[in-house]
N, C-alpha and C positions, 0 to 999 in steps of 0.2 A: 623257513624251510629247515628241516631237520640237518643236523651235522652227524654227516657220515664217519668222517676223519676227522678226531682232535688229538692235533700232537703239542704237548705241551713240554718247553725245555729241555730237548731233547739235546744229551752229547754221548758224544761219540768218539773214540781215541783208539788204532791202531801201532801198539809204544809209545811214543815222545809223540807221534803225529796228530795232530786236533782234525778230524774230520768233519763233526757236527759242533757248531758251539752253542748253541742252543736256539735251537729250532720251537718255533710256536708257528704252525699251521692248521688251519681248519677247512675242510673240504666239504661241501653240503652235497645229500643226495642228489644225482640226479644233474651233476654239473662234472665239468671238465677241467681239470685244473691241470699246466701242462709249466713244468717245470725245465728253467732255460738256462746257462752257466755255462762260463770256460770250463775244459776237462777239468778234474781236479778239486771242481768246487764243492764235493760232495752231495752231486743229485741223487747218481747208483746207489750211494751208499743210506742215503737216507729215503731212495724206494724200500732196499730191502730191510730196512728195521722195522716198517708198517706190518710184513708180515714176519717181523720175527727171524727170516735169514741172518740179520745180525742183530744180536744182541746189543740195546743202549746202556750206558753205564751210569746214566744221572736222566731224569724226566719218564715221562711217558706217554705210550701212544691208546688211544680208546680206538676203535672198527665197530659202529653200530649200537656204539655205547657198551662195547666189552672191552676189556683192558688188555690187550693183545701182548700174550707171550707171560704174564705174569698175573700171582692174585693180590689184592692186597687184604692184610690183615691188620687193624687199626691204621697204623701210620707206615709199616712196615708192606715190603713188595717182595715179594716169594716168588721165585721163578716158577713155572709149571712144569710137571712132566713133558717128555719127549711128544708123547702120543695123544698130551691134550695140546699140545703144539701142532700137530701135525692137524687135530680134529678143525682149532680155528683156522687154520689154512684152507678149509676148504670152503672157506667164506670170500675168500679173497684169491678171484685170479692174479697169477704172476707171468707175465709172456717176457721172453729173456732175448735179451739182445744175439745172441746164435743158439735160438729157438730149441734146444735140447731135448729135441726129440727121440726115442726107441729107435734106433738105427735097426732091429733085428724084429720090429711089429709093422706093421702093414698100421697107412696113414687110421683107418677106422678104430683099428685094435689101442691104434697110440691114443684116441680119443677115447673109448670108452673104458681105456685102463682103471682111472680115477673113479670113476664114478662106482663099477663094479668092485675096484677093492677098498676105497675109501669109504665112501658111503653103503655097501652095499647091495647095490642095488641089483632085479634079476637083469640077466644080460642081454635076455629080449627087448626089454626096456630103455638098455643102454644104448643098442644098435639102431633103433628107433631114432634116440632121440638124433645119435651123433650123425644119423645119414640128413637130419636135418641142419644140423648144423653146418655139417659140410657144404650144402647144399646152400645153404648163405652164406658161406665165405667163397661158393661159385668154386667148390672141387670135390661138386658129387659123382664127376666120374673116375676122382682116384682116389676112392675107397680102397681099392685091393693093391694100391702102388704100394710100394716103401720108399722111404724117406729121401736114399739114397737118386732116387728117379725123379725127383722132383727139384725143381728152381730153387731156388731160397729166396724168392717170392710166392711160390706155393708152400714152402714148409712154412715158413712165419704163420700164414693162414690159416694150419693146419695147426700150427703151436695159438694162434687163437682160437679154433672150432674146441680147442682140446680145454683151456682155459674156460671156456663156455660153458662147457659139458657139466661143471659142477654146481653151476648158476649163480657162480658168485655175488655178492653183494657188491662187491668193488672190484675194480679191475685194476694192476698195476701195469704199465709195460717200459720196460727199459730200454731205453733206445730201439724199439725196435727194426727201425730200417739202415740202422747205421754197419751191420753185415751184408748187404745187400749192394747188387749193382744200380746203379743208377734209376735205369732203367726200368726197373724191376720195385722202387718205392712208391709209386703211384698204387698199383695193385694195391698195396698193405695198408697205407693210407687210407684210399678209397673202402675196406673192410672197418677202419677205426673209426670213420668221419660216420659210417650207416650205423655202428653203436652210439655215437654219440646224439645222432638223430631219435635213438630211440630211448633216450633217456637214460642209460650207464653211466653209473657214476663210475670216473677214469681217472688216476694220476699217470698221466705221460712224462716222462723225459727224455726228451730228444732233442736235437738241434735242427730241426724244421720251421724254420719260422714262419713262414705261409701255410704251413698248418695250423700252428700255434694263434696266427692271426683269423683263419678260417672257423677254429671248431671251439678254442677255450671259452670259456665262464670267466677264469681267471689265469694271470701268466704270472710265474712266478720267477723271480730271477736272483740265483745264487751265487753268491762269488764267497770263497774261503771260507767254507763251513759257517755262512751266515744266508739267509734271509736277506738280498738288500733292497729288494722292492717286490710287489704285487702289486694284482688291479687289474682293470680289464685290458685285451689287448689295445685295444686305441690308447688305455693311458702308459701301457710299459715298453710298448712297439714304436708308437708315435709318439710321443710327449714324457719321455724318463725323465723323475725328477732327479735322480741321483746320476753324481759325476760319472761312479763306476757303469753301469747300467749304460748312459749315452757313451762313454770308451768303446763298451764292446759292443752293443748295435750301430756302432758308425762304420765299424772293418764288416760284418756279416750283414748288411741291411745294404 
C-alpha cells in the first residue's frame, strides 16, 4: 500500500524546550492512524509540522511523495515561499480543535471560501459542491446560519464540510472534540468514523480511546516528544509492551 505520510526524524524545539525528538512515522493511504499521549507529549505539535504550521528544525516530512514546506537541492533543504506553502496546504485538510470558523460568513460561504479563492474555482461550482457536503455532515439545512447559531457540535461539522471542500489528500484533525460538551462528541465522531468508512486517509489526535479502538489502522502513543509505541489497537489498547504506554492506559482505560 502506498505511503501517504513519511515523516522522517523529525525535531522540533520551542527555546530550551524539545518538543519533537525525532519522530519516524509513516501513515499509508487510505488508513487511520490516531495519535494518543498525555498533554504535552507533543501530538498538536507534530500534527501541525505535516502541513507546515510549524516549522521542523532537523528531519523531514513527504504528503504524497512531496516534501512539505520545503525543496531540496542536492543535500541542502530550502524553505518554500509563503504562497507555495499555502498552494501545498491545500492537499491537506486541517480541522482545529476550536474549529476556526468565519464568524462574519454564513456556514456555506465559510465552506466555499477555500475552494473559490484558493483554488479557484467558479462559485457555482463551489455551492454545488459544499451544499453537498453539508448535507453529509447532516447540516443541509444551515447553509444560511452563521457560526455564531450553531452548537459546537455543528460548527466542528461544518469546520469538517469546510476541510472537505478542497478534497484533500489527507486529513488532519486535532483534537477535535475536546472543545465540545459531552454530549455533543458523539455527533462529530459519528462524521469522522463515516470518512474513515470510506477510505480517508486520517491522522487524528485525540484522547478518545473507544474511537481510537473502533476506527484506527494504527494507534500511535506518545509521551515526551518520543514515539514510544504503535501497532494496531488490540496490540497498544490491550497488550502495551511498554512500561510507559501500560502507566497511562491503566488511569484512562
Amino acid at each position: 500500500m502506498t505511503v501517504m505520510v513519511d515523516i522522517r526524524s523529525v525535531h522540533k524545539s520551542f527555546g530550551s524546550l524539545d518538543v519533537l525528538k525525532g519522530i519516524d512515522l509513516a501513515v499509508r493511504a487510505g488508513e487511520v492512524t490516531v495519535i494518543l499521549g498525555p498533554s504535552g507529549s507533543g501530538k498538536s505539535t507534530l500534527l501541525r509540522t505535516i502541513n507546515h504550521l510549524e516549522k521542523v528544525d532537523r528531519g523531514a516530512i513527504s504528503v504524497d511523495g512531496v516534501l512539505v514546506g520545503y525543496r531540496r537541492s542536492g543535500n541542502r533543504l530550502y524553505e518554500l515561499r509563503e504562497r507555495e506553502v499555502l498552494k501545498q496546504r491545500t492537499r491537506i485538510g486541517f480541522v482545529f480543535q476550536n474549529f476556526n470558523l468565519f464568524p462574519h460568513l454564513t456556514v456555506l460561504d465559510n465552506v466555499i471560501e477555500a475552494p473559490v479563492s484558493a483554488l479557484k474555482r467558479p462559485r457555482k461550482d463551489a455551492v454545488e459542491s459544499a451544499r453537498r457536503l453539508l448535507d453529509r455532515v447532516g447540516l443541509a439545512e444551515k447553509a444560511d446560519a452563521y457560526p455564531r447559531h450553531l452548537s459546537g457540535g455543528q460548527q466542528q461539522r461544518v469546520a469538517i464540510a469546510r476541510a472537505l471542500a478542497l478534497e484533500p489528500r489527507l486529513l488532519l484533525f486535532d483534537e477535535p472534540t475536546s472543545a465540545l460538551d459531552p454530549e455533543l462528541v458523539g455527533e462529530v465522531l459519528d462524521v469522522i468514523k463515516d470518512l474513515a468508512h470510506q477510505g480517508a486517509t486520517m491522522i487524528v489526535v485525540t484522547h478518545e480511546i473507544g474511537f481510537a479502538r473502533e476506527v484506527a489502522d494504527t494507534v500511535v502513543f506518545m509521551d515526551d516528544g518520543r514515539i514510544v509505541e504503535r501497532g494496531t489497537p488490540g496490540e497498544v489498547l490491550d497488550a502495551p509492551r511498554h512500561e510507559r504506554t501500560r502507566a497511562f492506559f491503566s488511569k484512562v482505560l
